[in-house]
C-alpha positions as CSV (number, residue, x, y, z in Angstrom):
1,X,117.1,103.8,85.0
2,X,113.6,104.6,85.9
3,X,110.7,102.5,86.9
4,X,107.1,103.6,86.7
5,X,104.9,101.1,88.4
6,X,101.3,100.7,88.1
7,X,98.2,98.9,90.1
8,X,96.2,96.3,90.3
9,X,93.8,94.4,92.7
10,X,93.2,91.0,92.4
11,X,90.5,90.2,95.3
12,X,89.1,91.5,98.4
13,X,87.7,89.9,101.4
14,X,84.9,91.2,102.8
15,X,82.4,90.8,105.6
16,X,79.4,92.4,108.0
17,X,81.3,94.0,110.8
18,X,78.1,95.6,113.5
19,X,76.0,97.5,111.4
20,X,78.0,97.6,108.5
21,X,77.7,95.4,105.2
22,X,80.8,94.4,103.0
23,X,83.3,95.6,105.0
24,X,86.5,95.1,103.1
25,X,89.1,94.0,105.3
26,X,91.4,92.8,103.2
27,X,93.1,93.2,99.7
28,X,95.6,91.0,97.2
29,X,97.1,93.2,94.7
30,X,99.9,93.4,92.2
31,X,102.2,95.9,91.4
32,X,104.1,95.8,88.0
33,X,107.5,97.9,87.5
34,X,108.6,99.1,84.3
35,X,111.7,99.7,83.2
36,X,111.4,103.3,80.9
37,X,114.7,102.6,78.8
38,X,113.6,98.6,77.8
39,X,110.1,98.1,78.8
40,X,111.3,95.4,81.1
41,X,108.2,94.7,83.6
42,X,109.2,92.8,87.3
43,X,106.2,91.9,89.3
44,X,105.3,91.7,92.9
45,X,102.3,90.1,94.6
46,X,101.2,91.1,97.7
47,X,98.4,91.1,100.4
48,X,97.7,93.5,102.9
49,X,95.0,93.6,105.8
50,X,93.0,97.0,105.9
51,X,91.9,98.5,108.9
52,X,88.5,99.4,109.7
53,X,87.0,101.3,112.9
54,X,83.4,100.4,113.4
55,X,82.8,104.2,115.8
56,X,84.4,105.9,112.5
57,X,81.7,104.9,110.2
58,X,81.4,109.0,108.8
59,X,84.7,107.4,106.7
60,X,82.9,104.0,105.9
61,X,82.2,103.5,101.9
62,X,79.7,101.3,100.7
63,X,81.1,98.4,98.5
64,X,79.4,98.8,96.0
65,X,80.8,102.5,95.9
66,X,84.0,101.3,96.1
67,X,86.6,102.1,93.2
68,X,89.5,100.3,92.3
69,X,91.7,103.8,92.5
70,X,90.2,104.1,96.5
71,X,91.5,100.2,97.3
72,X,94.8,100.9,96.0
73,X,95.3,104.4,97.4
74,X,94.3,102.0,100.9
75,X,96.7,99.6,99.6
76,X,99.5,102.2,98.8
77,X,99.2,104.0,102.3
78,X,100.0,101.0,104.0
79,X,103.0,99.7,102.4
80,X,104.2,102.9,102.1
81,X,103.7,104.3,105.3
82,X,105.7,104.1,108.9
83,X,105.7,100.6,109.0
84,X,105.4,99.6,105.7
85,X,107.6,97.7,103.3
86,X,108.0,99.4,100.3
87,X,111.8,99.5,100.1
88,X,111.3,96.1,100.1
89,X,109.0,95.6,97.0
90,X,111.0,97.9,95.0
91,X,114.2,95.8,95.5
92,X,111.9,92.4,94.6
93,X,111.0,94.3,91.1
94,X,113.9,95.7,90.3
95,X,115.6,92.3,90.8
96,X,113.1,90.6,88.5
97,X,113.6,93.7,86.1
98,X,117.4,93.0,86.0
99,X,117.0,89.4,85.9
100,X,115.6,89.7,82.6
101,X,117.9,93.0,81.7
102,X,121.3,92.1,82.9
103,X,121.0,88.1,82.4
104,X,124.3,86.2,82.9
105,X,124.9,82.8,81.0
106,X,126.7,80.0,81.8
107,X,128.8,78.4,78.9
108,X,129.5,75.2,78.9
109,X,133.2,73.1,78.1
110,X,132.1,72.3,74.9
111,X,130.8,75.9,73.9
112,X,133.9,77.7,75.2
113,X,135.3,79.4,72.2
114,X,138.5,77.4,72.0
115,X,136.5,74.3,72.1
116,X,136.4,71.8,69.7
117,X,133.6,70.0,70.6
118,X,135.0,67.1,72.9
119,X,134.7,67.4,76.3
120,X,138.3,66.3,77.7
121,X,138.5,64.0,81.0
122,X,140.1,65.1,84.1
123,X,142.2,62.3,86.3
124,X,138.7,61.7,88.5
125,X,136.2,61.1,85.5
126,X,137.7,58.6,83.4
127,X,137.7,58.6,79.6
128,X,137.0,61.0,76.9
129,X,133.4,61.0,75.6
C-alpha cells in the first residue's frame, strides 16, 4: 500500500516585524493521504510557527511574492526535519485511511446469522421482547 500525499494551506498569520512588512510567521495547512490501490484519502490538519530572522533579511520574500509551493516547502521542512513530527502525521492518515479501508462492524443479537429475530433474555434482564 502506497500513499501519495498532497498540500494545502489554509491561512497565514502575518505581521510588521522592524523594517519588514507581512512577515508571515505562521501557517495552518492540510495534508491529504491517498491510498494508490482504493483512492481512500485520510486527512491531517496542522499548524506550524515559521521562523523568521530580522539580520537575515537577503532571505526575506515579500508577501505578495509569496507562492503557495514556497509556504509549504517552509511547512514541509519543519515537520519533517530534526525535530519534527512527521512519523506522527503519517500514522494519523494512515489510521483514517484504514478506518475507512479496513472498517470492522458490530452485529447485533438479532442480526447474527442464526438469529431469528427475537432477542432472548438473560437471568438479569427479565422477559423476552
Amino acid at each position: 500500500m502506497a500513499v501519495s500525499y498532497s498540500w494545502k494551506i489554509t491561512q497565514m498569520t502575518k505581521k510588521t516585524v522592524g523594517d519588514n512588512d507581512n512577515v508571515v510567521l505562521h501557517a495552518r495547512w492540510e495534508l491529504i493521504g491517498t491510498e494508490s490501490s482504493t483512492g481512500t484519502e485520510g486527512r491531517f490538519v496542522g499548524a506550524t510557527p515559521l521562523d523568521f530572522d530580522p539580520s537575515s533579511t537577503d532571505e526575506f520574500v515579500q508577501y505578495g511574492d509569496l507562492t503557495q509551493d514556497l509556504v509549504i516547502g517552509w511547512v514541509s521542512s519543519s515537520v519533517t526535519g530534526p525535530r519534527g513530527y512527521w512519523d506522527h502525521i503519517e500514522e494519523q492518515i494512515q489510521k483514517k485511511i484504514d478506518e475507512v479501508d479496513d472498517a470492522v462492524e458490530e452485529v447485533n443479537e438479532e442480526l447474527l446469522p442464526w438469529s431469528t429475530g427475537s432477542v432472548t433474555p438473560t437471568p438479569d434482564t427479565g422477559s423476552a421482547e
